[in-house]
N, C-alpha and C positions, 0 to 999 in steps of 0.2 A: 643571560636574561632575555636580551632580544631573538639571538635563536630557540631559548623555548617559546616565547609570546609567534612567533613564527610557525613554529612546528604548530602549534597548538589551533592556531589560524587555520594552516591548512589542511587539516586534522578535520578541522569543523566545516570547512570548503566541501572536501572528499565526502564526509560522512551525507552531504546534501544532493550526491549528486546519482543520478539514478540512469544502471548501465544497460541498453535496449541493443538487441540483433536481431538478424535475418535482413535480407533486403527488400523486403515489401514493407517492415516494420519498418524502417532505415527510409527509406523512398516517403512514407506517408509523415513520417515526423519531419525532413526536411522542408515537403511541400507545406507546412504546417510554422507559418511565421511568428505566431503566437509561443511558440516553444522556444525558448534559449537553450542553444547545444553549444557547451563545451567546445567536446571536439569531436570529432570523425576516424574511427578507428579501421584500417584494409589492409586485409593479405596481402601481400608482397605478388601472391600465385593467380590472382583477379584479373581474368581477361575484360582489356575496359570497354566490354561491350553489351546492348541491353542494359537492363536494370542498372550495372555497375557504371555504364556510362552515366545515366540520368542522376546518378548519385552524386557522382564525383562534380559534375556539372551545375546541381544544386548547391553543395557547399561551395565552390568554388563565388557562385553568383553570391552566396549570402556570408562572403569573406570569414568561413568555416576551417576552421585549422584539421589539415588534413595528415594522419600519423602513419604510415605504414608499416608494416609488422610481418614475422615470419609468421606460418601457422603457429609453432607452437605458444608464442608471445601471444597472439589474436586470440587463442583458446582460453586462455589466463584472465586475459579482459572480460573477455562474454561468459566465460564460466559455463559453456555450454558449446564446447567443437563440434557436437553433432548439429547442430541445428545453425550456429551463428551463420551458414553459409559468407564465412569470408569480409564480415561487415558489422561492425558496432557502433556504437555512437552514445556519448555521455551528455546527458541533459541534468542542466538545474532548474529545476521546480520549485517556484514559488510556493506552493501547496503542499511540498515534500517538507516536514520540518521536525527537529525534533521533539521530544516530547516533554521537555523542558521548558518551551514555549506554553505548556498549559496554564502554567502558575500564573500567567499576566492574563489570564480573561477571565471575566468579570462575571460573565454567565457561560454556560455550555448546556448541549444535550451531545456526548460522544456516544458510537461503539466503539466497544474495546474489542480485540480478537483475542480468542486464545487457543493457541495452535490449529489453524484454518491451514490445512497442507495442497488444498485443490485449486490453482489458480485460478479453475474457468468460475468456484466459488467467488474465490476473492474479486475477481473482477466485477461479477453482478451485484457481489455487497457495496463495492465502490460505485458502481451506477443506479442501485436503487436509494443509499443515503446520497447521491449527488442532487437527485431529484426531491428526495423527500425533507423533512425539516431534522436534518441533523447539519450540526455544525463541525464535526470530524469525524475521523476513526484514528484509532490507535493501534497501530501493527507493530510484534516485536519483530526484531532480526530474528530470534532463534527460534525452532520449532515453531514455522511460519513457512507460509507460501510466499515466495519474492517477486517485487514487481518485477514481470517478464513479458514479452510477447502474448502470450496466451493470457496473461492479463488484462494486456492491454487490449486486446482483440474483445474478449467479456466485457469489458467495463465499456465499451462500444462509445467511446470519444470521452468518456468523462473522468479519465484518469485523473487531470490537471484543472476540475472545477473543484473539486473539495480536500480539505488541508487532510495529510495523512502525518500524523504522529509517528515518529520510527523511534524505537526500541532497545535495547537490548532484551529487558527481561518485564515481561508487565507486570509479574507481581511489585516490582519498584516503584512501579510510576503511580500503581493504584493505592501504594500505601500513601505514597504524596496528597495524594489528592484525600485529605482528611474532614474538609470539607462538604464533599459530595457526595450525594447517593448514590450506590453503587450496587447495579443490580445483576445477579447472575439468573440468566434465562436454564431452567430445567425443567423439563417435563413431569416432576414429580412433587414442584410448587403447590402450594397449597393457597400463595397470595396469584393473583393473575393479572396480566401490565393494566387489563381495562382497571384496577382499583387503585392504581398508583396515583398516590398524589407527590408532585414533582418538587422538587430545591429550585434555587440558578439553577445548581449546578447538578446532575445528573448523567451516570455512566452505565451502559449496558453493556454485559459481556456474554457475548455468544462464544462457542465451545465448540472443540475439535466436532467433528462431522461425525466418527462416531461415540466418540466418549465423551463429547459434553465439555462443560467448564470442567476443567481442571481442580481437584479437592486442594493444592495449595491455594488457587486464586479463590475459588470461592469461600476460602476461610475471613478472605480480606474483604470481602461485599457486606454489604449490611440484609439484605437478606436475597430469596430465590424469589423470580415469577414462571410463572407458565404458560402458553398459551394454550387457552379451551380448547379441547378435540372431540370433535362426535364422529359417531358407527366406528368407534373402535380403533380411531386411527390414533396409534404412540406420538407420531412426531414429523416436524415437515424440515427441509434440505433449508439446512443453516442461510443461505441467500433466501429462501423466502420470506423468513424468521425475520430477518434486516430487515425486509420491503415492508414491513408489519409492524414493525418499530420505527421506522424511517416518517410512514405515513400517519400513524398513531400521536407522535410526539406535537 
């Protein structure tokens, strides 16, 4: 019983914890005290010099547990050998939470994502509702953009101001929410956001980049909007679509 309540612990530990590389990424999250890191992941093969000094040098000052690894280990971590150049680092984020957490608030305005596969997307949807009046997004693990580098570069510092929802599967989480209104953004709406009258609780889901919400998710919404287009224009790049709902709300 106490090694499952264990396992299960750190199960829930891991699942919060969000894995970052390259060493410029690596360099600006250390200098960055606001952040809580885990740990510090390095090649075994890292000449400690240049950036990899300054790194090492920062964890060290901010008493950062430092792991080092062959390549192929260090590849396994970052999920990305071409790019991690030699350097990871796992951070817990308060803001990173699961989406199980929604059931205890009282009021919300989320996005919901459904399959966003373009990071430098993902990132500006994370920096336009950081700014605007949303209170989350909900991002699944699967058929999803992951927080990366190129994320976090888009999202241009505001990764860790707005709580992100993680996932496995969103048709899940949105059947939960029985409560809410639940709306799927389509261009072929016939209701439009400007006539929305709102719950507490109210969810938008913007849709893969080019096919849109998903025909299973939007079986589970309560109805479609769209947003007005003139001279003929179909549709605008799913981050703008956020900034328009971010600010609208």
């Amino acid at each position: 019983m106490k090694d499952s309540q264990e396992y299960k612990a750190k199960k829930a530990f891991f699942e919060k914890v969000i894995t970052l590389y390259g060493r410029n990424v690596v360099l600006e999250v250390l200098q960055d005290e606001s952040i809580t890191i885990h740990k510090l992941h390095m090649a075994n093969s890292n000449k400690t010099d240049g950036s990899i000094k300054k790194i090492l040098l920062l964890a060290q000052k901010r008493g950062i547990e430092i792991t080092k690894h062959d390549k192929a280990a260090l590849s396994r971590i970052s999920k990305n050998a071409k790019q991690d150049q030699g350097v990871a680092v796992d951070i817990i984020s308060k803001t990173y939470q699961d989406a199980k957490e929604i059931a205890n608030l009282k009021e919300y305005r989320l996005i919901a994502l459904d399959g966003i596969h373009n990071p430098q997307n993902l990132g500006m949807i994370i920096r336009s509702c950081a700014a605007g009046n949303v209170d989350g997004i909900i991002l699944p693990k699967k058929n999803s953009a992951k927080i990366s580098p190129l994320v976090v570069k888009a999202s241009a510092g505001t990764l860790f101001k707005i709580p992100i929802y993680f996932c496995e599967r969103l048709e899940d989480v949105l059947r939960e929410q029985s409560d809410a209104d639940i709306y799927a953004l389509s261009s072929h709406a016939k209701e439009t956001i400007y006539t929305v009258k709102e719950k507490k609780k109210s969810i938008y889901v913007l849709g893969n980049e080019s096919e849109g919400v998903s025909p299973e998710v939007e079986k589970i919404c309560n109805t479609t909007l769209s947003i007005p287009m003139n001279r003929g224009v179909e549709s605008l790049n799913v981050a703008i679509t956020a900034a328009l709902i971010a600010f609208m709300l």
